[in-house]
MDAnalysis code that builds the backbone (N, CA, C; Angstrom):
import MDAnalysis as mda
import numpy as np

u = mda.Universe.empty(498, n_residues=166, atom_resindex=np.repeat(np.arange(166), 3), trajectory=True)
u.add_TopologyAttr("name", ["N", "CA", "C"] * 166)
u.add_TopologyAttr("resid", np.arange(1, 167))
u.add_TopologyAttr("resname", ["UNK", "UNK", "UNK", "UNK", "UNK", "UNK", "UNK", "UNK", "UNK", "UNK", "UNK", "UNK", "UNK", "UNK", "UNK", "UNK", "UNK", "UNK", "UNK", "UNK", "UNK", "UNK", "UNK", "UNK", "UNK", "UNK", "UNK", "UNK", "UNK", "UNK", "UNK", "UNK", "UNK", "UNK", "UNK", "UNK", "UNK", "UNK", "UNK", "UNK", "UNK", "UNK", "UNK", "UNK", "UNK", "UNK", "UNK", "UNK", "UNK", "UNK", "UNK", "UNK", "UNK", "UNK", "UNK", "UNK", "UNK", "UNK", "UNK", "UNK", "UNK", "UNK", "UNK", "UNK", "UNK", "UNK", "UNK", "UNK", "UNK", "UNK", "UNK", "UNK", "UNK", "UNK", "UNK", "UNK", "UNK", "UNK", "UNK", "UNK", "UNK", "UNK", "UNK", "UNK", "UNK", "UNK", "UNK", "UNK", "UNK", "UNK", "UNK", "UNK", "UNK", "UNK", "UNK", "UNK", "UNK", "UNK", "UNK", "UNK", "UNK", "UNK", "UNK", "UNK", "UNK", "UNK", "UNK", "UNK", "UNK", "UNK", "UNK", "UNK", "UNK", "UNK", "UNK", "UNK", "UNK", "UNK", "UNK", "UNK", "UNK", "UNK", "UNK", "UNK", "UNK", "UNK", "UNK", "UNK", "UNK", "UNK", "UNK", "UNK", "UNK", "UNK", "UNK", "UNK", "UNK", "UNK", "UNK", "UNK", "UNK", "UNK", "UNK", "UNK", "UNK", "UNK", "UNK", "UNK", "UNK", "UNK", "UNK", "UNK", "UNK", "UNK", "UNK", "UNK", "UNK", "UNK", "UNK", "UNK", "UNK", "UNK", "UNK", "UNK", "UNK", "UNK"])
u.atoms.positions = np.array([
    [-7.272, -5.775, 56.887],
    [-7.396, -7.063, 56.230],
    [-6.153, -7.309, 55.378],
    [-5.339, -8.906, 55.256],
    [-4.709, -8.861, 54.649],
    [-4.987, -8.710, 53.195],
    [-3.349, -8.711, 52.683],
    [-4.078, -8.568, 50.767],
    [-4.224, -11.028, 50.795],
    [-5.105, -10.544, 49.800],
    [-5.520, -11.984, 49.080],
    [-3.848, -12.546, 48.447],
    [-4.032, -14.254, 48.741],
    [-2.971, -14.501, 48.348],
    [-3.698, -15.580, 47.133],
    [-3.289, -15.511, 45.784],
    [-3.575, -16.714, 44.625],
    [-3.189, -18.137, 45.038],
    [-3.886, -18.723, 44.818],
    [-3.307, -20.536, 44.512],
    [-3.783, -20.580, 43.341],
    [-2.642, -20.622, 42.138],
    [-2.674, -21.265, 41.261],
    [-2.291, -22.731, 40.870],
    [-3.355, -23.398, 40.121],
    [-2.833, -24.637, 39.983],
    [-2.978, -24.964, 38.211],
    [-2.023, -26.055, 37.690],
    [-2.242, -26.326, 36.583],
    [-2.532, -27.225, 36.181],
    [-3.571, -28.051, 37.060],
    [-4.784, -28.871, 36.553],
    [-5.662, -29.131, 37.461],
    [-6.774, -29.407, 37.595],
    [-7.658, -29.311, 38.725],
    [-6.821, -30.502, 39.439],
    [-6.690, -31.285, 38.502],
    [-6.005, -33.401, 39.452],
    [-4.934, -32.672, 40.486],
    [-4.690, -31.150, 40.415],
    [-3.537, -30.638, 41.445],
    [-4.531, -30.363, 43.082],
    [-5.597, -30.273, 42.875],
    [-6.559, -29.747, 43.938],
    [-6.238, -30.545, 45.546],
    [-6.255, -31.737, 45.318],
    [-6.171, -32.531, 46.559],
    [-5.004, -32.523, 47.132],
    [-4.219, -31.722, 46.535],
    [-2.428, -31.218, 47.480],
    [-2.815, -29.710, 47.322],
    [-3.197, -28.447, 46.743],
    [-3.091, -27.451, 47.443],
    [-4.664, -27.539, 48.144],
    [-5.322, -28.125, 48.351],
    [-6.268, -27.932, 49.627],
    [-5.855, -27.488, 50.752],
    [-4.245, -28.416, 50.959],
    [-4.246, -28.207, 52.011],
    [-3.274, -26.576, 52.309],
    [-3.084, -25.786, 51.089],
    [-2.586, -24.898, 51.316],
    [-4.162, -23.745, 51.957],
    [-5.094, -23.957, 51.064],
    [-6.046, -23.218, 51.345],
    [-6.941, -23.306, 52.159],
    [-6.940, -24.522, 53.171],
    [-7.408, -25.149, 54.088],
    [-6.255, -23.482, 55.167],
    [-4.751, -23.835, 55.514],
    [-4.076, -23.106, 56.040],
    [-4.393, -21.760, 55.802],
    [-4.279, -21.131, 54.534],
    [-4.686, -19.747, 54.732],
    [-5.950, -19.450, 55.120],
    [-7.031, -20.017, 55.094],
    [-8.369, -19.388, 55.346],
    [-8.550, -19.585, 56.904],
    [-7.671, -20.909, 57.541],
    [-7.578, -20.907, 58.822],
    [-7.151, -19.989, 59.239],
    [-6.304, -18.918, 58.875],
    [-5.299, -18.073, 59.203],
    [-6.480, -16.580, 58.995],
    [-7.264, -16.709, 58.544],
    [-8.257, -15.536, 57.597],
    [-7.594, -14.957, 56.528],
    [-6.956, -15.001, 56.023],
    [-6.680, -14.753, 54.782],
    [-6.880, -15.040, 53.440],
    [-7.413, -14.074, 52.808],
    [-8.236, -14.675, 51.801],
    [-7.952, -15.139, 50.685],
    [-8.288, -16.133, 50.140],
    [-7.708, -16.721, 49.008],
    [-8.567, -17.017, 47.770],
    [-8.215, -16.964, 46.254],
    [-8.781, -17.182, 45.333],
    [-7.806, -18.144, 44.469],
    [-8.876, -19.323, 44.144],
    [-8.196, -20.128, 43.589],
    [-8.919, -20.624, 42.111],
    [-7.516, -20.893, 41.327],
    [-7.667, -21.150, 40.216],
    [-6.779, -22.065, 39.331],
    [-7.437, -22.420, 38.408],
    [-6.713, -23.609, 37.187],
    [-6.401, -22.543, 35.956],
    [-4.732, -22.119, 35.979],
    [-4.598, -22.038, 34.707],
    [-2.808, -22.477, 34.489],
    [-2.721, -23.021, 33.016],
    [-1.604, -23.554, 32.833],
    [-0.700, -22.982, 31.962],
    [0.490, -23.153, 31.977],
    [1.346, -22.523, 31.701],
    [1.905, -22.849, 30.120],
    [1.699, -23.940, 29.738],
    [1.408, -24.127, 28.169],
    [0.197, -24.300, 27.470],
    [-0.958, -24.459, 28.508],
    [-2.572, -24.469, 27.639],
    [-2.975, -23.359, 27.524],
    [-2.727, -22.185, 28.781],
    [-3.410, -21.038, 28.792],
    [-2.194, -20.068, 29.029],
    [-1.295, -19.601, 28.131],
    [-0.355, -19.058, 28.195],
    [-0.541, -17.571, 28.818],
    [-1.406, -17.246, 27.416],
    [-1.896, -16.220, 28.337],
    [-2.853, -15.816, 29.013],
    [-3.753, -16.122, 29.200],
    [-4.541, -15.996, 30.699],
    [-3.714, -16.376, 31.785],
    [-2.588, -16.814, 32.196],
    [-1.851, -17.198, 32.997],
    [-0.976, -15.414, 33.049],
    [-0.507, -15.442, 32.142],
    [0.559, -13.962, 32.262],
    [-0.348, -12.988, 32.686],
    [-1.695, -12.611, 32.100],
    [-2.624, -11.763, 32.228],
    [-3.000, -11.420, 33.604],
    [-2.816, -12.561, 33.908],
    [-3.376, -12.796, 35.958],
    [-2.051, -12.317, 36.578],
    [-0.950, -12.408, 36.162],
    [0.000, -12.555, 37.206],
    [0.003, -10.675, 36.680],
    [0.164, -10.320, 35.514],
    [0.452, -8.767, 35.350],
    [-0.201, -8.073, 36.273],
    [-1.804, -8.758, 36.358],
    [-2.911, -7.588, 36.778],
    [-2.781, -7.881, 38.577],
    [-2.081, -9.235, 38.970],
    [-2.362, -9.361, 39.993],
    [-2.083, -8.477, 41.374],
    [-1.137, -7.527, 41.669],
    [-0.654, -6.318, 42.091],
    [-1.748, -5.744, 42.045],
    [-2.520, -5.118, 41.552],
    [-3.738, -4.290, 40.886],
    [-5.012, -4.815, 41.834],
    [-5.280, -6.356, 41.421],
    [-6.185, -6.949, 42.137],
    [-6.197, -6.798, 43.631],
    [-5.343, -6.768, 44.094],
    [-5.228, -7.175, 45.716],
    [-4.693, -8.345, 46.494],
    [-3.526, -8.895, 45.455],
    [-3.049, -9.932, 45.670],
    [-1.906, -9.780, 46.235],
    [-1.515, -9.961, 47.403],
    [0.041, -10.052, 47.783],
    [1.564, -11.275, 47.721],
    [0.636, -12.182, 47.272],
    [1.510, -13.538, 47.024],
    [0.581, -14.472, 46.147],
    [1.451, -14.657, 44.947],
    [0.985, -16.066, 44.397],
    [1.708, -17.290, 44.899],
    [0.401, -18.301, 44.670],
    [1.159, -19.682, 44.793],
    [1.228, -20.594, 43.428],
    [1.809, -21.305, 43.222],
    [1.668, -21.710, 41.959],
    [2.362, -23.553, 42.202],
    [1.421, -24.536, 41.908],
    [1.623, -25.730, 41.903],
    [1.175, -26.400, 40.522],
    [2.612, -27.356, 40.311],
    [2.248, -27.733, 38.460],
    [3.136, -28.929, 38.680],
    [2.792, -30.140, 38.294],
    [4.093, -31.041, 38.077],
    [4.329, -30.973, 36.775],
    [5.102, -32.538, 36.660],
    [5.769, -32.468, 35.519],
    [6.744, -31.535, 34.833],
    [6.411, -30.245, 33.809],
    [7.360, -30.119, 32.971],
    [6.977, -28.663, 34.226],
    [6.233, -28.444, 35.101],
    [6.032, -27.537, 35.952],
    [6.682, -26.396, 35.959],
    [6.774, -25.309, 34.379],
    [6.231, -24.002, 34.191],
    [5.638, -22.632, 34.819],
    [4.774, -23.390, 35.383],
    [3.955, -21.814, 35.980],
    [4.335, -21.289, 36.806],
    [4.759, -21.810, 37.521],
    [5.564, -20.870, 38.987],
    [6.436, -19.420, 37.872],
    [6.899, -19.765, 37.298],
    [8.421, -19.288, 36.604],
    [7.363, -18.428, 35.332],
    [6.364, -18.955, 34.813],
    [5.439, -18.102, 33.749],
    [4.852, -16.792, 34.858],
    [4.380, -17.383, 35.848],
    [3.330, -16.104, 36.646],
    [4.672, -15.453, 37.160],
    [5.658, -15.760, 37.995],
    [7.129, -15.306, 38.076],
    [7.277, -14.044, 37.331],
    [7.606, -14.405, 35.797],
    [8.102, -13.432, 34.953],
    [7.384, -12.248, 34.474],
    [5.928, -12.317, 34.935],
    [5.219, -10.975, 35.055],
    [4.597, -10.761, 36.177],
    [5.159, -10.527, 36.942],
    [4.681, -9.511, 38.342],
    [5.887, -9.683, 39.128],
    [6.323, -8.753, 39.841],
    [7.117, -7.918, 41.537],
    [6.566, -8.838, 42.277],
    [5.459, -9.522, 42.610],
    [4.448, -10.207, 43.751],
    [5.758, -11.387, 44.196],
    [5.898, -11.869, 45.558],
    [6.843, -12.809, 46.010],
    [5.911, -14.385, 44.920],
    [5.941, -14.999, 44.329],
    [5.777, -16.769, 43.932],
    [6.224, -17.511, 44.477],
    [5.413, -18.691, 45.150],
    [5.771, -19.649, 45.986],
    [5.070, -20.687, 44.534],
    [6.438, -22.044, 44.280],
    [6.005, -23.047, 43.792],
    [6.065, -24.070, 44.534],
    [4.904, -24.897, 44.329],
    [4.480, -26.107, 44.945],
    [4.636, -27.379, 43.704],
    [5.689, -28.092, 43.975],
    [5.915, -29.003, 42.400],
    [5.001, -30.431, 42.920],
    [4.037, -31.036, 42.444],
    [3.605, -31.290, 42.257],
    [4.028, -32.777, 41.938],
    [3.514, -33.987, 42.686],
    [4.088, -35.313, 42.141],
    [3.130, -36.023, 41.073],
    [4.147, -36.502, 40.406],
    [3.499, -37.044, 38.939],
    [4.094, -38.910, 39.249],
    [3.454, -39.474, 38.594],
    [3.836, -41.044, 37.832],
    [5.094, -41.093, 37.118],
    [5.488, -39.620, 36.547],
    [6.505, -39.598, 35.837],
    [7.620, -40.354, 36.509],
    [8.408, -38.817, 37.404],
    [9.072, -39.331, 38.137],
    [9.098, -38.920, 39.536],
    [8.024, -38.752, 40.054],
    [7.830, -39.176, 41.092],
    [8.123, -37.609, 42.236],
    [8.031, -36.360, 41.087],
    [8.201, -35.072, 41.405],
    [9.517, -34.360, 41.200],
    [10.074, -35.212, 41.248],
    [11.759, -34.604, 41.114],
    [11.715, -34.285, 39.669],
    [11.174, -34.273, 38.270],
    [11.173, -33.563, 37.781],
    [10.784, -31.877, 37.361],
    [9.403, -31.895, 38.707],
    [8.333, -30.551, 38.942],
    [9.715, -29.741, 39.911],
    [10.158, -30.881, 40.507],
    [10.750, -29.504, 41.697],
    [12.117, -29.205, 40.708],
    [13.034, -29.617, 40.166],
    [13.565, -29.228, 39.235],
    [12.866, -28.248, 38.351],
    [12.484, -27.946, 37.731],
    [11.541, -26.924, 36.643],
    [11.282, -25.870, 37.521],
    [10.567, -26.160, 38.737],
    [10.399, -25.019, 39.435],
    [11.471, -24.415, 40.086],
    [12.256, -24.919, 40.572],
    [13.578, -24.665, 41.402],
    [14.566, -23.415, 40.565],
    [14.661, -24.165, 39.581],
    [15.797, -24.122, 38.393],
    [15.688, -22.669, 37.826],
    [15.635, -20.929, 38.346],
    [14.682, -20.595, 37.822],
    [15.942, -19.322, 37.076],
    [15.782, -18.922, 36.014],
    [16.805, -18.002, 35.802],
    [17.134, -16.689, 36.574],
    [18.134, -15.985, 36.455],
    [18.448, -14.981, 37.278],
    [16.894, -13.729, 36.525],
    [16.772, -13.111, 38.077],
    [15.570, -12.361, 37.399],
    [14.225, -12.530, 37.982],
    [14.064, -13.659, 37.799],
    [13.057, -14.792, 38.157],
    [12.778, -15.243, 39.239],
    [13.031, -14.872, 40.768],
    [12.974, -15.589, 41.996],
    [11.378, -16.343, 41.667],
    [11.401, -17.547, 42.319],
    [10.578, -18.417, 42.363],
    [10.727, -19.131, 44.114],
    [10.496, -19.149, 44.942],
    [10.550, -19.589, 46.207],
    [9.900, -21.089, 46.039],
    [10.568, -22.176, 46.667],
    [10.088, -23.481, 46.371],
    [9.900, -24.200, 47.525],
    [8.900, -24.966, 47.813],
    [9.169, -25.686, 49.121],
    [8.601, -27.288, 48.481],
    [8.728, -28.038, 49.474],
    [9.173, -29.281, 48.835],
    [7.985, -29.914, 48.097],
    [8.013, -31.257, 47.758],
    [7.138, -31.590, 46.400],
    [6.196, -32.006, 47.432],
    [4.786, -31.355, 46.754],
    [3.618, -31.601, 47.515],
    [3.229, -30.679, 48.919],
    [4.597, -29.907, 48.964],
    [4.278, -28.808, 50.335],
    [3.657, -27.557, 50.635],
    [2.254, -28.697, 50.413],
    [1.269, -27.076, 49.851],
    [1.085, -26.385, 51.412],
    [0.911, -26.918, 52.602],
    [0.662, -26.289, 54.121],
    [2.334, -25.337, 54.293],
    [2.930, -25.776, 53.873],
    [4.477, -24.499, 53.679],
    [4.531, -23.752, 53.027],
    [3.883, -23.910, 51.930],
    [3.726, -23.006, 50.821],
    [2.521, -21.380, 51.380],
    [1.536, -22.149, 52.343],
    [0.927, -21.398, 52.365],
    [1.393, -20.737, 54.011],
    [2.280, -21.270, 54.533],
    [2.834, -20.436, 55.576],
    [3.899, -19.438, 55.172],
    [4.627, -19.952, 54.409],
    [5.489, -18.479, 53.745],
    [4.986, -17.740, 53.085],
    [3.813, -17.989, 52.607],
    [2.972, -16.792, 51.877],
    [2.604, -15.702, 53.263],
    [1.890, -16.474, 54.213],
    [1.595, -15.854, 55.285],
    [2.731, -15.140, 56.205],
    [3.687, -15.834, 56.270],
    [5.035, -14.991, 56.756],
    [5.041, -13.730, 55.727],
    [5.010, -13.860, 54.788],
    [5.254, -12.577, 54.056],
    [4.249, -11.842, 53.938],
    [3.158, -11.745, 54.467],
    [1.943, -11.143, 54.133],
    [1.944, -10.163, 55.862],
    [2.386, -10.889, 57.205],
    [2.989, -10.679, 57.976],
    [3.757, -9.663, 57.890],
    [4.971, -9.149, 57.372],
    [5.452, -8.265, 57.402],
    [5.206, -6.994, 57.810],
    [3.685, -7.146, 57.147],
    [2.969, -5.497, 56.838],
    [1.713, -6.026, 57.274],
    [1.716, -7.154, 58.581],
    [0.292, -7.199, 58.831],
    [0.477, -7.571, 60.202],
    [0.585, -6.904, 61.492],
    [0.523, -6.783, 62.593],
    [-0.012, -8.206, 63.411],
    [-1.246, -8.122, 63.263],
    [-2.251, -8.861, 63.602],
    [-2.056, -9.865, 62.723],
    [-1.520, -10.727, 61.745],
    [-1.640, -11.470, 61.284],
    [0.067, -12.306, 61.724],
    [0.795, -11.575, 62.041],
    [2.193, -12.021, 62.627],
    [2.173, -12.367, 63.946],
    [1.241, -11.863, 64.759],
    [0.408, -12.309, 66.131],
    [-0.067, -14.022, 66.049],
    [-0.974, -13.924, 65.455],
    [-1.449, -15.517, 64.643],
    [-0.350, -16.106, 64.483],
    [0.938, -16.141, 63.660],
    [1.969, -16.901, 63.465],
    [2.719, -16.991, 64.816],
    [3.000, -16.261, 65.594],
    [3.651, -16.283, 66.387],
    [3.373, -17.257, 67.817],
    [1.873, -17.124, 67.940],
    [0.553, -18.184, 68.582],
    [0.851, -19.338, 68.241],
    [0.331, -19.775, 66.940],
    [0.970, -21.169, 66.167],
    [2.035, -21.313, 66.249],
    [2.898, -20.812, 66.081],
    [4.208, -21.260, 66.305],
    [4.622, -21.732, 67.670],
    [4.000, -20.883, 68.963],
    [3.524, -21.482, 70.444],
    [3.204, -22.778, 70.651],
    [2.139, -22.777, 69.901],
    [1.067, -23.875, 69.833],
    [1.869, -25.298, 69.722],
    [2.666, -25.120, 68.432],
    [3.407, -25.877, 68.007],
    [4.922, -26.812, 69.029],
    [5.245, -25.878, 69.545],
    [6.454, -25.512, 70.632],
    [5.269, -26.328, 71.626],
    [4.572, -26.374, 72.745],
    [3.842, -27.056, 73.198],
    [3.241, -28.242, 73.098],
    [3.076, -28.601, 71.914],
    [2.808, -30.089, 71.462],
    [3.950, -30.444, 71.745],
    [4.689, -30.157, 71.423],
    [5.573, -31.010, 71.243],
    [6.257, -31.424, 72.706],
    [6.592, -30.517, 73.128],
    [6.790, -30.605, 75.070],
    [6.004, -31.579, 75.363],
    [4.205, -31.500, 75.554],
    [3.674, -32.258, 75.810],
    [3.645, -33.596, 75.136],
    [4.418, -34.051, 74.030],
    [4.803, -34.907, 73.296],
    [5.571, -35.791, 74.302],
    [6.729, -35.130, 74.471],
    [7.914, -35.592, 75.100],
    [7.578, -35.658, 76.640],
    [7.097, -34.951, 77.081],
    [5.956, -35.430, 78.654],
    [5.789, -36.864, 78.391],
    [5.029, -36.998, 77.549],
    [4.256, -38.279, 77.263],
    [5.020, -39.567, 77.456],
    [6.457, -39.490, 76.549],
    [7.493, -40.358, 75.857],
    [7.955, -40.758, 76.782],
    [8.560, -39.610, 78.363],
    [9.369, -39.970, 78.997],
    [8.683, -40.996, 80.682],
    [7.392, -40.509, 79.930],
    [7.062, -41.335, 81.297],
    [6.647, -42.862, 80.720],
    [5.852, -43.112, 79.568],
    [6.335, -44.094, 78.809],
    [7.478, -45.086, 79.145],
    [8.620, -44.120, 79.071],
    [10.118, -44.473, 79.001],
    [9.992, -45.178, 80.693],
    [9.778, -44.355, 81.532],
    [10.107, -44.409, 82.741],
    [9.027, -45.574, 83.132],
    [8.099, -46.424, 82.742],
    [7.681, -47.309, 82.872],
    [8.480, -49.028, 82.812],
    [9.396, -48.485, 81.653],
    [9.905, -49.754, 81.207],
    [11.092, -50.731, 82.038],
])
């Protein structure tokens, strides 16, 4: 079994963009535990999770926050575990401030970022990396990735006879 990967988020209003990360991993069987904690409300219960998370059975956090978007870079700075941030679009400005914050991260600090709102990427590079050391679970990626390669052929099947109508 793989190890469990975290989705952290820092407000529940984040739920309806990493769904779709946890929608992907559980498709994948991999198990996931998800949670709301923030990186200036719950300072530390946030560090506490990321210290112990190694311990737990966690092999990758995810971490999605807009705005002044912190947590990637808070859970980051206590644990070895790879962090994937998911920045999060706000009213502010429109995310480019979350993916900045998260991006931006000091030496020390790797933070892995994929784009604002890219919670289904977020949760495939978790799974690529969980892959490494999981046989059977790099099988699955490799399928999907098939899968994928095929649509799309059959895409272009489609287009050219389309085409060849006109």
């Amino acid at each position: 079994m793989s190890k469990k990967v975290a989705v952290i988020m820092g407000s529940d209003s984040d739920f309806p963009v990493v769904s779709g990360a946890v929608k992907r991993l559980k498709g994948l069987d991999i198990p996931v535990e998800v949670h709301v904690m923030s990186a200036h409300r719950t300072p530390d219960l946030s560090a506490e999770f990321s210290k112990n998370a190694k311990k737990n059975g966690f092999g990758v956090i995810i971490a999605a926050a807009g705005k002044a978007a912190h947590l990637a870079g808070v859970l980051a700075a206590h644990t070895t575990l790879p962090v994937i941030g998911i920045p999060i679009q706000s009213s502010t400005l429109d995310g480019l401030d979350a993916l900045l914050a998260t991006v931006q991260m000091p030496a020390g600090i790797p933070v892995a970022t994929v784009a604002i709102g890219g919670a289904e990427n977020a949760a495939l590079l978790a799974a690529q990396m969980l892959a490494l050391s999981d046989g059977e679970l790099a099988e699955k990626l490799d399928r999907m990735k098939e899968e994928m390669q095929n649509a799309v052929i059959e895409k272009d099947k489609a287009l050219q006879a389309k085409i060849a109508e006109l």
